[in-house]
C-alpha positions as CSV (number, residue, x, y, z in Angstrom):
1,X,-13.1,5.6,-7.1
2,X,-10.9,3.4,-5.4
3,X,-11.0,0.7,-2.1
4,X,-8.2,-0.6,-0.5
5,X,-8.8,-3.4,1.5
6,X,-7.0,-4.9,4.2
7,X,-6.1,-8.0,4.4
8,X,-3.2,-9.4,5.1
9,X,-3.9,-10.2,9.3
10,X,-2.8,-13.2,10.6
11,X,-5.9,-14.0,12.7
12,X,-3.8,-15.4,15.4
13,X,-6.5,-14.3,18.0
14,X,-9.2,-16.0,16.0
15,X,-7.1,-19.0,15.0
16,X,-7.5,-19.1,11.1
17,X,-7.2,-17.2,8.0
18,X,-11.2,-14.9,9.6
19,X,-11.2,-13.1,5.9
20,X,-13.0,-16.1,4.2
21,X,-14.9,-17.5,6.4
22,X,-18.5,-17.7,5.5
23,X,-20.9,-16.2,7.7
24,X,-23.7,-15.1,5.7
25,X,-27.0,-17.1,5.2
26,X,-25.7,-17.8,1.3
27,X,-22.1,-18.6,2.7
28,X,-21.3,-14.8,2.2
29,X,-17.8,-13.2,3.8
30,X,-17.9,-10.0,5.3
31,X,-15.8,-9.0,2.2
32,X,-18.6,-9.6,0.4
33,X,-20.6,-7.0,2.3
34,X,-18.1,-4.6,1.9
35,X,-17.2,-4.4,-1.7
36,X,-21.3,-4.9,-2.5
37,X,-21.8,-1.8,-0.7
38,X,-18.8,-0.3,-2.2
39,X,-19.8,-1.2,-5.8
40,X,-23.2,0.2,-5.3
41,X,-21.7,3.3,-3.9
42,X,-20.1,3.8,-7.2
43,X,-16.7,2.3,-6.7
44,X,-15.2,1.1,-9.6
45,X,-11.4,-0.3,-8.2
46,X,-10.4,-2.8,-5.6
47,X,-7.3,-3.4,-4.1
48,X,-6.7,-6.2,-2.2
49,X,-3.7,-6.1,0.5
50,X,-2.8,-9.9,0.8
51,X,-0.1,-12.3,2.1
52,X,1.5,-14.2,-1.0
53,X,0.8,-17.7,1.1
54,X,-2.8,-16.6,1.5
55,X,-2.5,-15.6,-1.8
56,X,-3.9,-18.9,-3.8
57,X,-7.1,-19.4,-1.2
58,X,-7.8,-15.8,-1.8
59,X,-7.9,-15.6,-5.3
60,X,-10.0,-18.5,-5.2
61,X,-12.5,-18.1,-2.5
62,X,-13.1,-14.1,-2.8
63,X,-11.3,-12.4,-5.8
64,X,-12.3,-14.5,-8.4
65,X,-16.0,-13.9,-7.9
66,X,-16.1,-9.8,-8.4
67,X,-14.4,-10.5,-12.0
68,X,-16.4,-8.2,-14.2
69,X,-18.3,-6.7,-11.2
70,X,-15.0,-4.3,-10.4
71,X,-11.4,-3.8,-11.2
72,X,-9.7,-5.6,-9.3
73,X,-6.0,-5.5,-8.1
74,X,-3.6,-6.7,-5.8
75,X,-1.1,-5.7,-3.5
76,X,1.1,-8.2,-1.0
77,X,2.2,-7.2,2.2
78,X,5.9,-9.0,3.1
79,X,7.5,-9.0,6.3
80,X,11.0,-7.9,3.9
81,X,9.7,-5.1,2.2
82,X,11.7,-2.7,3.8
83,X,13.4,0.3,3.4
84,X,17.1,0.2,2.0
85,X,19.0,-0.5,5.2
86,X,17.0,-2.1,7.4
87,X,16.2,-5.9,8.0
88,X,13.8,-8.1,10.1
89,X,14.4,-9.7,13.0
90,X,14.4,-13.5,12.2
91,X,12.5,-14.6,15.2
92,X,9.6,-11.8,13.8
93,X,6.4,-13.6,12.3
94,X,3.9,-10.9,12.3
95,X,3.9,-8.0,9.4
96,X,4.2,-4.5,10.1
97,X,0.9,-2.9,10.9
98,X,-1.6,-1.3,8.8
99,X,0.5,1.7,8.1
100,X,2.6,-0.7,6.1
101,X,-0.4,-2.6,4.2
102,X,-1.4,0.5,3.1
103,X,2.4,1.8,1.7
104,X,2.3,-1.9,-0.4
105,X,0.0,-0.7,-2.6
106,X,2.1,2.5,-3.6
107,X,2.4,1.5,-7.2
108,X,-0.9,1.0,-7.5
109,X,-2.4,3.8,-6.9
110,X,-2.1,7.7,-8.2
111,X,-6.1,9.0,-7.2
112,X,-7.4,9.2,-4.0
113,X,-8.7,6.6,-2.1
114,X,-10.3,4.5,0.8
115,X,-9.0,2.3,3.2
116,X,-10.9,0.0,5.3
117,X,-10.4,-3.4,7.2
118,X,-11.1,-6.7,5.5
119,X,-12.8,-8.2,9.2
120,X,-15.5,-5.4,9.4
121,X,-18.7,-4.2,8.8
122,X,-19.2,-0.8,8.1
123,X,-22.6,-0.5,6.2
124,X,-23.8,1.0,3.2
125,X,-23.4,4.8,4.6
126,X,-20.6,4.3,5.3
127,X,-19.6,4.6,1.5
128,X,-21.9,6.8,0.5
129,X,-20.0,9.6,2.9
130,X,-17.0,8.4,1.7
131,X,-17.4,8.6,-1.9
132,X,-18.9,12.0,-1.1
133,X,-15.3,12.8,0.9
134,X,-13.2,12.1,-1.7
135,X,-15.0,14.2,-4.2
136,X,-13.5,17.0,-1.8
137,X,-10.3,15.9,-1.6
138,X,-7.2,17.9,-3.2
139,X,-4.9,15.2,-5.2
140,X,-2.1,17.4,-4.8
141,X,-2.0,17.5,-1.4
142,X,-1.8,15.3,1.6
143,X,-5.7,15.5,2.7
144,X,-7.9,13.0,4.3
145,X,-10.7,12.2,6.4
146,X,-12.0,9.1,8.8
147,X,-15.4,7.6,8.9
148,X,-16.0,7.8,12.4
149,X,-18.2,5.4,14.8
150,X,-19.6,6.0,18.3
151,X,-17.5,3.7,21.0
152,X,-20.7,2.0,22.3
153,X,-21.8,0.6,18.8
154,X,-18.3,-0.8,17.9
155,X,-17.8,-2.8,21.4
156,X,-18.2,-6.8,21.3
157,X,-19.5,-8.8,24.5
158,X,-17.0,-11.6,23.7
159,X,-13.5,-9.7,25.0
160,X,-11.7,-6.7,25.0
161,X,-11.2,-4.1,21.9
162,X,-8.6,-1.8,20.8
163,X,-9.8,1.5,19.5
164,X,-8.6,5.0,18.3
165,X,-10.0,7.6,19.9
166,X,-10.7,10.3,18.6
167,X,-11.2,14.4,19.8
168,X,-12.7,16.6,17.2
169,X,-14.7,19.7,16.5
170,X,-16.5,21.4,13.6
171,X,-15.6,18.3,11.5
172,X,-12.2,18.6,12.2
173,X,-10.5,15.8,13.8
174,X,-7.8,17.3,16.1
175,X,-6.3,13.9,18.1
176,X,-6.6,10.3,17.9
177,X,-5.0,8.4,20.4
178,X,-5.2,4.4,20.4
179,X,-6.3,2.9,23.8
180,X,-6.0,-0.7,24.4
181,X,-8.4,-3.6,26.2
182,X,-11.6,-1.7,26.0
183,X,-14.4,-3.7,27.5
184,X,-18.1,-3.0,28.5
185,X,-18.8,-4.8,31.4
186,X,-22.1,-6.2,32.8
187,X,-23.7,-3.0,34.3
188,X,-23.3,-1.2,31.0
189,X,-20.1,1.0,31.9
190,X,-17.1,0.9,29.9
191,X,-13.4,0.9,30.7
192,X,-9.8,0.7,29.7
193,X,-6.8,-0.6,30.8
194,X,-3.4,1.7,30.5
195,X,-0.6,1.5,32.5
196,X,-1.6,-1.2,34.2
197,X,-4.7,1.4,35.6
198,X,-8.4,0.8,34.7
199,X,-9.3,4.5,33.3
200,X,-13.5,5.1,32.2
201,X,-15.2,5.7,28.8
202,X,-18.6,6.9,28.0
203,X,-19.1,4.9,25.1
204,X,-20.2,8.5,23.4
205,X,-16.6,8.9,22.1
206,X,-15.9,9.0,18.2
207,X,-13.6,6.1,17.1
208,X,-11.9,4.7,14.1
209,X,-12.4,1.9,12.3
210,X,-9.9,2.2,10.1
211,X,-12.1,3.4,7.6
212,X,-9.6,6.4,6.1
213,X,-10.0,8.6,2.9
214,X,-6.6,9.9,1.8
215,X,-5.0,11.3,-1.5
216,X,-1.8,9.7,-3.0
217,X,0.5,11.8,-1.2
218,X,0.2,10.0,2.0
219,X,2.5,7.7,0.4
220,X,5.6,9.7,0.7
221,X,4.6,10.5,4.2
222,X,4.2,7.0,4.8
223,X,7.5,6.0,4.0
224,X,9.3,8.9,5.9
225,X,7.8,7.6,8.8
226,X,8.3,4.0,8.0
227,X,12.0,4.9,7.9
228,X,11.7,6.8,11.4
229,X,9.6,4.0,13.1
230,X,12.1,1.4,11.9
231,X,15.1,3.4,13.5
232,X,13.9,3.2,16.9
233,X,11.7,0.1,16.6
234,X,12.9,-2.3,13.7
235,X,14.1,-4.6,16.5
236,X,10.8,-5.3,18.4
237,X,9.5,-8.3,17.6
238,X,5.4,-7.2,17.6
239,X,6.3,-3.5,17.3
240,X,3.9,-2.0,14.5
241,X,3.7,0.9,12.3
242,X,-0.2,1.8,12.4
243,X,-2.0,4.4,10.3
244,X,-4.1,6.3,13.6
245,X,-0.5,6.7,15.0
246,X,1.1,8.3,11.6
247,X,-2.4,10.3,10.9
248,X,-2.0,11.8,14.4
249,X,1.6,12.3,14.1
250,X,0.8,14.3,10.7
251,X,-1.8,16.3,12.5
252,X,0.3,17.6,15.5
């Protein structure tokens, strides 16, 4: 069973490199977390999804240490690797979203697989379902499934969130649509901000955290819509190609 991890963020909000930073009582990551819960889970491949000029501090501070714990792999997310055709703008810094990161690690990977955020925790559960979910899943065909969290328990009193949200029935997830500058503020209610508007949450919605389950086909999905986003967005400098967007896309 594989994890994906994702990596490869800037951490321009939090103003360093947030993946290996210790914050455990033994100077442990939340990476560390993660693929301890994984392993015990029963996964037995890691891919990481890096920057190459994070690549050396990486290798170092976090790979290095599951060596003969887990297979481990990697996978490099460049602001070039595009499409035949297309270019970045110069002035553009950031990579493409997490839609991209995952489409780097296409030659890596022919089994299904999950995909989760290198800057959260997600608790031991969390892979237990998981490895459970992908014991279901169809190789040959484009399947998947989110491990979904209630909006209340994934809130943080130190600023505003961004979360998909998600409608769903009978275990079916029917919509997910990403709203922006979530907050809970001091009398316990919970708001958004779109269009400029404030607009109210219960904090009893399911959200993502970008902790997805999908077979190897998404990958030829991916890149039609990579090739589609790029045509009417490749010139945006902060524009990104993100996975809730292409699963709800492939939904409707």
């Amino acid at each position: 069973m594989t994890l994906v991890i994702m990596a490869a963020g800037m951490g321009s909000r939090y103003g360093g490199i947030k993946q290996i930073d210790p914050m455990g009582p033994n100077k442990e990551i939340l990476l560390d977390y993660s693929v301890y819960d994984a392993v015990k889970a029963g996964f037995d491949k890691l891919v990481f999804i890096i920057r190459r000029d994070i690549e050396a501090a990486f290798r170092q501070s976090i790979g290095d240490k599951f060596n003969g714990k887990i297979s481990i792999n990697y996978a490099f997310q460049e602001l070039d690797n595009l499409p035949a055709g297309f270019t970045a703008p110069p002035e553009r810094e950031k990579p493409w979203g997490t839609a991209h990161a995952i489409l780097s690690c296409k030659n890596l990977i022919s089994e299904p697989f999950i995909v989760i955020n290198a800057d959260d925790f997600y608790g031991f559960t969390a892979y237990q379902e998981a490895a459970k979910g992908l014991e279901k899943l169809n190789s040959n065909r484009l399947e998947g499934f989110l491990i979904g969290y209630m909006l209340r328990n994934t809130l943080s009193p130190h600023g505003t969130v961004s979360r998909g949200v998600c409608e769903s029935s009978n275990g079916y997830l029917h919509k997910i649509t990403e709203r922006l500058q979530i907050r809970c503020n001091a009398n316990g209610t919970i708001e958004y901000l779109e269009n400029e508007k404030i607009q109210p949450l219960s904090g009893q919605e399911l959200v993502s955290m970008n902790f997805w389950g999908f077979t190897p086909e998404l990958f030829e999905a991916l890149e039609e819509g990579f090739i589609q986003f790029l045509s009417q967005y490749s010139r945006e400098l902060k524009s990104e190609y993100l996975i809730p967007s292409v699963v709800d896309k492939l939904i409707s």
